[in-house]
C-alpha positions in Angstrom: 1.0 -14.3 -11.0 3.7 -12.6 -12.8 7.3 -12.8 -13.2 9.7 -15.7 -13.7 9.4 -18.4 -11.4 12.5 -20.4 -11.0 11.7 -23.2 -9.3 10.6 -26.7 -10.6 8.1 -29.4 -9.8 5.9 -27.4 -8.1 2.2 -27.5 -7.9 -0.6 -24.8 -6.9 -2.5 -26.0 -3.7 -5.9 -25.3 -3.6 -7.9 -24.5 -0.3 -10.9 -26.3 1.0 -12.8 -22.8 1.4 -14.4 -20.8 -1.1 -13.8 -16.9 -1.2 -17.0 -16.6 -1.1 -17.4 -18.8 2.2 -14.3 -16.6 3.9 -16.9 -13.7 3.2 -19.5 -15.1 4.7 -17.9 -15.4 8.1 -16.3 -12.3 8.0 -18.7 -10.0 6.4 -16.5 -8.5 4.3 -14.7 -8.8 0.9 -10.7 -8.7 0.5 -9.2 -5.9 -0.8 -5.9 -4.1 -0.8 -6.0 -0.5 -0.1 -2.3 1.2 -1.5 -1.1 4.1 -0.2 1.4 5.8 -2.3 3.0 9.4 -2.0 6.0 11.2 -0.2 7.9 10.4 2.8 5.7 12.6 5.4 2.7 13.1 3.2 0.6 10.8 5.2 -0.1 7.9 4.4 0.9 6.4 7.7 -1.5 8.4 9.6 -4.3 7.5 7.3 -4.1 3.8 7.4 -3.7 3.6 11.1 -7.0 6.0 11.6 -8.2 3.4 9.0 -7.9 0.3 10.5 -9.2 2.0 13.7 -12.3 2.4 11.7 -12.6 -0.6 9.9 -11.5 -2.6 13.4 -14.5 -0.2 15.2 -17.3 -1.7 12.6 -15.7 -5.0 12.8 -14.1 -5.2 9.3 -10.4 -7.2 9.5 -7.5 -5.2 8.2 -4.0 -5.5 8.9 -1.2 -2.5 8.2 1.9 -3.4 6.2 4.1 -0.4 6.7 7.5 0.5 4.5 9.3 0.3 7.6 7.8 -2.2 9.0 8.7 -4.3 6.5 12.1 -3.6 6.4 12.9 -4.7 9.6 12.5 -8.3 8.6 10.8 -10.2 5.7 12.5 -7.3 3.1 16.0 -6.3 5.6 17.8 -7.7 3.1 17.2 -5.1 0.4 18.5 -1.3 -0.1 17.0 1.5 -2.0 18.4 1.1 -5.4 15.8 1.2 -7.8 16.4 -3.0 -8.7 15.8 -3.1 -4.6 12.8 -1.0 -4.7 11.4 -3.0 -7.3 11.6 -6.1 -5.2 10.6 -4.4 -2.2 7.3 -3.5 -3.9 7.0 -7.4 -5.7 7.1 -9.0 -2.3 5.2 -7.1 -0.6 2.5 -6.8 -3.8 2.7 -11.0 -2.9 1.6 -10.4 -0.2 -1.0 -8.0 0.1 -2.5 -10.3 -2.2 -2.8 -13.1 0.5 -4.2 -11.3 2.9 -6.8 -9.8 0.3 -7.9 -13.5 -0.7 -7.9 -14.2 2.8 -10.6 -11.7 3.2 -8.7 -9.2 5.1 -8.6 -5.5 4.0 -5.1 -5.1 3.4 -3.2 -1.2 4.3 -0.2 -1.0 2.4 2.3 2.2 3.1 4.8 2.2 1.0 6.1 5.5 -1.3 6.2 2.5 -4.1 7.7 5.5 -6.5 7.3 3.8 -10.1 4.1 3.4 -11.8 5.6 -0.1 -12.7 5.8 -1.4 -9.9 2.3 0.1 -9.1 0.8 -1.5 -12.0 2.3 -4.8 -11.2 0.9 -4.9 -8.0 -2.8 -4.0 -9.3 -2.3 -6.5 -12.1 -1.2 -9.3 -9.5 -5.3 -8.6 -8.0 -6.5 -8.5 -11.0 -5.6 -11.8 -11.9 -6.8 -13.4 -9.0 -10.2 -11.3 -9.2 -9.3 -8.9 -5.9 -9.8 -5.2 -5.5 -7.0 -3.1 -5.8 -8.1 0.3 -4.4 -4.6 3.0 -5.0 -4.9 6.0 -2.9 -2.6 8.8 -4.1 -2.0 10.6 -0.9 -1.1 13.6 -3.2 0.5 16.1 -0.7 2.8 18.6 -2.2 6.7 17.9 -1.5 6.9 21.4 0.3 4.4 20.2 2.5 5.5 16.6 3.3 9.3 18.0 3.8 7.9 20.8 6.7 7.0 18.2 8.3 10.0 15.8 7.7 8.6 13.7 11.0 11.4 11.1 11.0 14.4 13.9 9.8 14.7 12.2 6.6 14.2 15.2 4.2 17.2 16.9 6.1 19.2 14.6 5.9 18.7 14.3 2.1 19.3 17.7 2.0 22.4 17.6 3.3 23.6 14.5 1.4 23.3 11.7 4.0 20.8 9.7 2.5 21.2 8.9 -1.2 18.6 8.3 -3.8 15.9 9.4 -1.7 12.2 9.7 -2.9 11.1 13.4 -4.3 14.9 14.9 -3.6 17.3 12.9 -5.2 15.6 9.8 -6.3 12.0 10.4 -8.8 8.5 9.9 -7.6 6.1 9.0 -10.8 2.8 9.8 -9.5 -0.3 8.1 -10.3 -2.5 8.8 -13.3 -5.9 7.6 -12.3 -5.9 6.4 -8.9 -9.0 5.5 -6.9 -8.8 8.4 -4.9 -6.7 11.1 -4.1 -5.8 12.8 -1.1 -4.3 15.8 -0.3 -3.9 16.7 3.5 -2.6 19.8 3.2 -5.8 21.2 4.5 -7.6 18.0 4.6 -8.4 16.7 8.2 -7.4 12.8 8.9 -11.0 12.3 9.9 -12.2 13.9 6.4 -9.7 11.4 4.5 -11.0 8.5 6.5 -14.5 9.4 5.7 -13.9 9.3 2.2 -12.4 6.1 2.0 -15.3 4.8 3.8 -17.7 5.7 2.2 -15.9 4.5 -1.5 -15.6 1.2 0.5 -19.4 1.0 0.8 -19.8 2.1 -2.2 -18.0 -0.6 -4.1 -19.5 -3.0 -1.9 -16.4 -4.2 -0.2 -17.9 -3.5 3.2 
């Protein structure tokens, strides 16, 4: 686990069932799948055609969504880049319980700093999960023709501050996974690919 824990005499409880047992019964292995990139790059659209997949085959996965989120366990933080960072460490939390639970985990979040990227795969590490980062690489001129939810015009015109790839930075992965750009690629085509790293790697 990583940062400063603040509270005193507490005590890790340990469950009755192994990983390995929760695999059993489920057939698959936990993971966390993170989608990173630009508003209206598509991440969204990805993960939902995802889980349709995975639900199809009978795999357990569960969306977290940026918005989502923010409607209730995170509604109490902004977009300042201290915000963002504790945006990203809660929700890193977790995705990590759902991926020792043995659930494939979908997280859609533009999670802009590698720092708070690597903080996330280092909390899976640690507790021996997969940590699978998907750059959904999608060029800025793209995402913003797009703009489904208005946001790039209104960042245009100065009605939403520090936003991602206008007036707030995007650091983009080094050596992600995969990458995805769906410029031209088909959401069926991106799907496929995760899939078949997925069986690759064993995790279903």
């Amino acid at each position: 686990m990583t940062g400063e824990i603040k509270s005193s005499n507490i005590f890790w409880s340990h469950s009755s069932v192994s990983k390995e047992e929760r695999q059993k019964v489920l057939g698959t292995k936990g993971a966390t799948i993170w989608f990173t990139g630009l508003s209206g790059s598509g991440k969204s659209t990805l993960a939902t055609a995802l889980e349709k997949k995975l639900f199809e085959i009978g795999k357990p996965s569960y969306i977290l969504d940026g918005d989502n989120i923010r409607f209730g366990l995170n509604k109490d933080l902004g977009f300042s880049a201290k915000d963002r960072n504790e945006n990203i460490r809660r929700i890193s939390e977790v995705c990590r319980l759902f991926a020792d639970a043995s659930v494939i985990c979908l997280s859609c979040f533009i999670s802009p700093y590698l720092s708070d990227r690597q903080q996330a795969r280092d909390m899976h590490q640690q507790s021996g999960l997969d940590f699978i980062e998907i750059y959904v690489s999608t060029p800025i001129e793209t995402a913003e023709s797009r703009d489904p939810k208005g946001l790039y015009k209104k960042a245009r015109a100065g009605i939403i501050p520090e936003f991602t790839g206008i007036s707030a930075p995007y650091e983009a992965p080094v050596n992600p996974e995969i990458s995805l750009d769906t410029t031209d690629l088909s959401v069926e085509q991106g799907v496929d690919e995760i899939i078949q790293y997925l069986k690759k790697h064993e995790i279903i």
